[in-house]
DOBAFI-188690 format. One record per residue: x, y, z of N, C-alpha, C, O in turn; residue in one letter. Coordinates in nm, 4 decimals. Example, Ala and Ser with C-alpha at 12.3 -4.5 7.8 and 13.67 -1.06 7.14 Angstrom:
BEGIN
      n.c1      n.c2      n.c3     ca.c1     ca.c2     ca.c3      c.c1      c.c2      c.c3      o.c1      o.c2      o.c3  rest
    1.3190   -0.5690    0.7800    1.2300   -0.4500    0.7800    1.3200   -0.3300    0.7800    1.4236   -0.3319    0.8465     A
    1.2850   -0.2250    0.7080    1.3670   -0.1060    0.7140    1.2900    0.0030    0.7870    1.3409    0.1138    0.8039     S
This chain:
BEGIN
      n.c1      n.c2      n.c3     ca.c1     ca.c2     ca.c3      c.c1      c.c2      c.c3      o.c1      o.c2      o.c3  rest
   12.1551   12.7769   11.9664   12.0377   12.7173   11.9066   12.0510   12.5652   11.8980   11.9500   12.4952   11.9053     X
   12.1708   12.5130   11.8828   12.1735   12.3618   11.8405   12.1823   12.3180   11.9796   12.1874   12.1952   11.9859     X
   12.1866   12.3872   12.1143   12.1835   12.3186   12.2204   11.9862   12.2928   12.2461   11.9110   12.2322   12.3225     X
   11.9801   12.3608   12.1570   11.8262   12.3916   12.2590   11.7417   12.2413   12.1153   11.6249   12.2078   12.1348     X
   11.7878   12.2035   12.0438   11.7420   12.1291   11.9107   11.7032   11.9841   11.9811   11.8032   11.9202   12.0139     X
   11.5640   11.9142   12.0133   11.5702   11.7721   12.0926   11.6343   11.6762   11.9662   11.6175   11.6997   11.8466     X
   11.7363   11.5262   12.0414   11.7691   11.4698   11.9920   11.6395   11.3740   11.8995   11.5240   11.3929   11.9379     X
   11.6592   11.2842   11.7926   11.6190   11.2533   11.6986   11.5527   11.0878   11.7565   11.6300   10.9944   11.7779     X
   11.4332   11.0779   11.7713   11.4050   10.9626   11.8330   11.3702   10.8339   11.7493   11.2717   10.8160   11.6776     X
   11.5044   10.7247   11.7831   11.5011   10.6691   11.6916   11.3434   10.5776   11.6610   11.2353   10.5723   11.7196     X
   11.3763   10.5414   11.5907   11.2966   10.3986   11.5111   11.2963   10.2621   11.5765   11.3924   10.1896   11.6023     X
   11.1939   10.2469   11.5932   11.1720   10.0848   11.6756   11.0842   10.0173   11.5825   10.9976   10.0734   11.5154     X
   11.1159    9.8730   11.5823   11.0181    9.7397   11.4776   10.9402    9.7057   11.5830   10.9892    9.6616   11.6870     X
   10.7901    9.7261   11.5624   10.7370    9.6191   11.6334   10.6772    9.5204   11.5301   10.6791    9.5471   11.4100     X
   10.6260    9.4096   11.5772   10.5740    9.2335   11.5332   10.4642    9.2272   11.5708   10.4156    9.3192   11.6365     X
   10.4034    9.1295   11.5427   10.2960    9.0754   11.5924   10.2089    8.9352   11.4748   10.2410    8.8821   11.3685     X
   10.1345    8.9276   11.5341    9.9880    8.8409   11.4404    9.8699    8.9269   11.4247    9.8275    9.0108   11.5042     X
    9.8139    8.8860   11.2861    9.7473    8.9339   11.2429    9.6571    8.8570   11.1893    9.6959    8.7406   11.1799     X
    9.5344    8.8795   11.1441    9.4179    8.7438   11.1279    9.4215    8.8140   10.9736    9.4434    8.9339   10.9910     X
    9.4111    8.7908   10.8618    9.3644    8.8169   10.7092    9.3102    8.6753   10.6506    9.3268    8.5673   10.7074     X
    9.2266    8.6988   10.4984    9.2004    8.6044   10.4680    9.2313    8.4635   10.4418    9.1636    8.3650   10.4123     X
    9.3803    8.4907   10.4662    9.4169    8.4144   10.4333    9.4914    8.2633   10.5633    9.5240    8.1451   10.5741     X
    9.4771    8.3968   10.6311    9.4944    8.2865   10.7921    9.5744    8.3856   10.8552    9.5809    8.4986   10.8069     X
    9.6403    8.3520   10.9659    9.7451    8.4467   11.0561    9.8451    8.4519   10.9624    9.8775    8.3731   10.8735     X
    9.9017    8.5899   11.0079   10.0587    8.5871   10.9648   10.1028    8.6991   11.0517   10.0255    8.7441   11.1363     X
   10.2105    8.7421   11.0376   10.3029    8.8097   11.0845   10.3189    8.9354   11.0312   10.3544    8.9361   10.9134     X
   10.2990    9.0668   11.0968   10.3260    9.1812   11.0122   10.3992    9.2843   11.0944   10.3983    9.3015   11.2163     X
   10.4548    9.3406   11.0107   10.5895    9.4652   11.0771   10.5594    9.5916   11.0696   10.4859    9.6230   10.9760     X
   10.5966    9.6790   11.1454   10.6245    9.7308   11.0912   10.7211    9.8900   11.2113   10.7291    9.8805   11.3338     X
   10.7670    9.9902   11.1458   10.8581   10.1190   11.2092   10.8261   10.2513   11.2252   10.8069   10.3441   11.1467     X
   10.8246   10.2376   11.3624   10.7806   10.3681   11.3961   10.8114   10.4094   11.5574   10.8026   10.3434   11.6609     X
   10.8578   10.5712   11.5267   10.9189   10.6056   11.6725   10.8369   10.5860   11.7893   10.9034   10.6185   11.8877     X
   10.6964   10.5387   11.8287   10.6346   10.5121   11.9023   10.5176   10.3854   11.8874   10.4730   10.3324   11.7856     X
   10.4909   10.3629   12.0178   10.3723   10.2501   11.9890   10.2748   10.3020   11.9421   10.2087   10.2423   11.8571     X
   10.2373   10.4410   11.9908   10.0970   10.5437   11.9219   10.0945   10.5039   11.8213   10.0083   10.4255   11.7816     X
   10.1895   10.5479   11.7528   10.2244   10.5742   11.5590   10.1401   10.4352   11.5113   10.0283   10.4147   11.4640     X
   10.2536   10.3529   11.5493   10.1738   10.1992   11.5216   10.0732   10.1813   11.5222   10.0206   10.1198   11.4295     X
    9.9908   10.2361   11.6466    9.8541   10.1813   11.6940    9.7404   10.2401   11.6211    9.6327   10.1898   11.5891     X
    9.8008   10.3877   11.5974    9.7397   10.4774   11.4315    9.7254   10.3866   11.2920    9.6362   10.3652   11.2098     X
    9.8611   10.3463   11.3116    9.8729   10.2755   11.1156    9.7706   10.1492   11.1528    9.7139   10.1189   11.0478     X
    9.7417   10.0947   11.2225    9.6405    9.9503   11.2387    9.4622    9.9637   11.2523    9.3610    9.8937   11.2519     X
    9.5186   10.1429   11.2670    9.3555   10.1763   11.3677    9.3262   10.1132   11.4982    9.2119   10.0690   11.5108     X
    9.3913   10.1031   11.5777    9.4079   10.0251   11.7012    9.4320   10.0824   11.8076    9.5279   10.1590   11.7972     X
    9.3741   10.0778   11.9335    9.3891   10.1946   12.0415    9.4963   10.1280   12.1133    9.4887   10.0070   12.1345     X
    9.6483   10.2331   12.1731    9.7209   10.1182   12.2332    9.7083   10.0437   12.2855    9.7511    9.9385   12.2380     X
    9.6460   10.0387   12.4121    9.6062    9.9364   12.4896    9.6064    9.7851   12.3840    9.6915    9.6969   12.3966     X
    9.4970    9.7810   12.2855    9.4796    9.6617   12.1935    9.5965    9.6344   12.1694    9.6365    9.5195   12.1883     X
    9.6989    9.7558   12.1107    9.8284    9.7287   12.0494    9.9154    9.6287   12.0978    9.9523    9.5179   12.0590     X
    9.9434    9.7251   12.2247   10.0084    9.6432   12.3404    9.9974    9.5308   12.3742   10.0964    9.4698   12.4145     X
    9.8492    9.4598   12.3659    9.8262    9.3465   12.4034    9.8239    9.2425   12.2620    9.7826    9.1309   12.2936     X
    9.8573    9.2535   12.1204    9.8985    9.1745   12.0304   10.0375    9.2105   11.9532   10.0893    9.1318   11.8740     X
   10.0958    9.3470   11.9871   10.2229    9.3569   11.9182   10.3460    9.3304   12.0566   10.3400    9.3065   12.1772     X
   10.4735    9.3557   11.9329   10.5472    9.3515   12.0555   10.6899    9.4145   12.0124   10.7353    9.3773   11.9042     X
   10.7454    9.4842   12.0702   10.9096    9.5278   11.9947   10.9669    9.3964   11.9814   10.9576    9.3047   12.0629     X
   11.0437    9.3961   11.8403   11.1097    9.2695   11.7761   11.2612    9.3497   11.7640   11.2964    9.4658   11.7435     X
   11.3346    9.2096   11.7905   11.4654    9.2179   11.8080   11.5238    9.1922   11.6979   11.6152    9.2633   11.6561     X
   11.4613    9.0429   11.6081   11.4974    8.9820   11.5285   11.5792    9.0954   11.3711   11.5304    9.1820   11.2984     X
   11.7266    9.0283   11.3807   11.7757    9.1259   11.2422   11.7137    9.1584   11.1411   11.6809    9.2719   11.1065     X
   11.6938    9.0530   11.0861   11.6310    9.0543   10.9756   11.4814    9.1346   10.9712   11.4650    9.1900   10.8624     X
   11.4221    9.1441   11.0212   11.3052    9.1818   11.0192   11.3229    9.3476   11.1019   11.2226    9.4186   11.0955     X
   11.4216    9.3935   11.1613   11.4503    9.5115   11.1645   11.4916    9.5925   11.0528   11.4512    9.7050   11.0234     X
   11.5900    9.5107   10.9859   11.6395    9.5460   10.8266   11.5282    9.5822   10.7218   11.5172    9.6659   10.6322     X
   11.4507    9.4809   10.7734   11.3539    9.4918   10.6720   11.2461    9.6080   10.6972   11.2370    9.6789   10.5970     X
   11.1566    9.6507   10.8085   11.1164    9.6998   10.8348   11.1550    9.8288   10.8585   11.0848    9.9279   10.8381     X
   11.2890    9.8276   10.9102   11.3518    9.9815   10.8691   11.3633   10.0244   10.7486   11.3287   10.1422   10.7570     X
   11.3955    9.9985   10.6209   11.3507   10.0257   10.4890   11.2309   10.0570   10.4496   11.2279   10.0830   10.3293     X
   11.1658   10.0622   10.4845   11.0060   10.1120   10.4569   10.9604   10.1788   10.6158   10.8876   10.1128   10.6899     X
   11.0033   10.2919   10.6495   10.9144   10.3213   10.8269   10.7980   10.3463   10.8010   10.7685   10.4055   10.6971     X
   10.7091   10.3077   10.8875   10.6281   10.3911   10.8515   10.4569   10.3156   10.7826   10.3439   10.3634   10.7725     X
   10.5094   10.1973   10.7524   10.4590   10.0875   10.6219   10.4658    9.9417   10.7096   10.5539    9.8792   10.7687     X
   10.2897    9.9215   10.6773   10.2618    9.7549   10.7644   10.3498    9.6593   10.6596   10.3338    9.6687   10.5379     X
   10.4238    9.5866   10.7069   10.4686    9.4865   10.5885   10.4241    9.3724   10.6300   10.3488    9.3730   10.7273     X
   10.4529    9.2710   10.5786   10.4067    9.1345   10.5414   10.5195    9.0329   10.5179   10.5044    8.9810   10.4072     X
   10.5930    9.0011   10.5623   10.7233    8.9219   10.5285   10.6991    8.8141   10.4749   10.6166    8.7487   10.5387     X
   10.7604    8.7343   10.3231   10.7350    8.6082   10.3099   10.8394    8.5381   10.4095   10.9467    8.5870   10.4447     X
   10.7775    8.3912   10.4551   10.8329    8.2899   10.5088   10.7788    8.3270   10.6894   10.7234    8.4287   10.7313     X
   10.8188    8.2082   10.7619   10.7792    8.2452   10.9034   10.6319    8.2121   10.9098   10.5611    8.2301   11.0089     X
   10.5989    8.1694   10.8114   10.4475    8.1109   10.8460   10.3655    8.1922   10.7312   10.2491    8.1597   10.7081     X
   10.4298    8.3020   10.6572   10.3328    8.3888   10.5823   10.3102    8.3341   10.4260   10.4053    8.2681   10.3843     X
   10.2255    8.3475   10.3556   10.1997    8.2824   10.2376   10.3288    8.4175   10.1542   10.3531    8.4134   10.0336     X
């Protein structure tokens, strides 16, 4: 049985810009696919694809892996 079990697909950060009232900023967030993402924004991939992007950056993996799942908002980097 544990041969037949698919492995566990990890977690990827994607980034991007985002327009709010307050001006652009930067928002994160984790999830095992771009779909998922493109769900949490209401956004059809295609759109996704063309304003997000997988982020490398540590910090903002750290961060975004702590909450999967959840658009975040990071202070600093341009964000109020």
């Amino acid at each position: 049985m544990d041969a037949m079990k698919r492995p566990r697909k990890k977690l990827n950060v994607w980034g991007g810009l985002v327009m709010l009232r307050e001006g652009q900023t930067r928002v994160l967030v984790a999830t095992k696919t771009q779909a998922e993402a493109a769900q949490l924004f209401g956004e059809s991939v295609y759109h996704f694809r063309e304003h997000m992007t997988q982020t490398f950056n540590k910090d903002e993996i750290a961060l975004a892996l702590g909450s999967p799942g959840v658009r975040l908002y990071p202070k600093g980097r341009g964000n109020r």
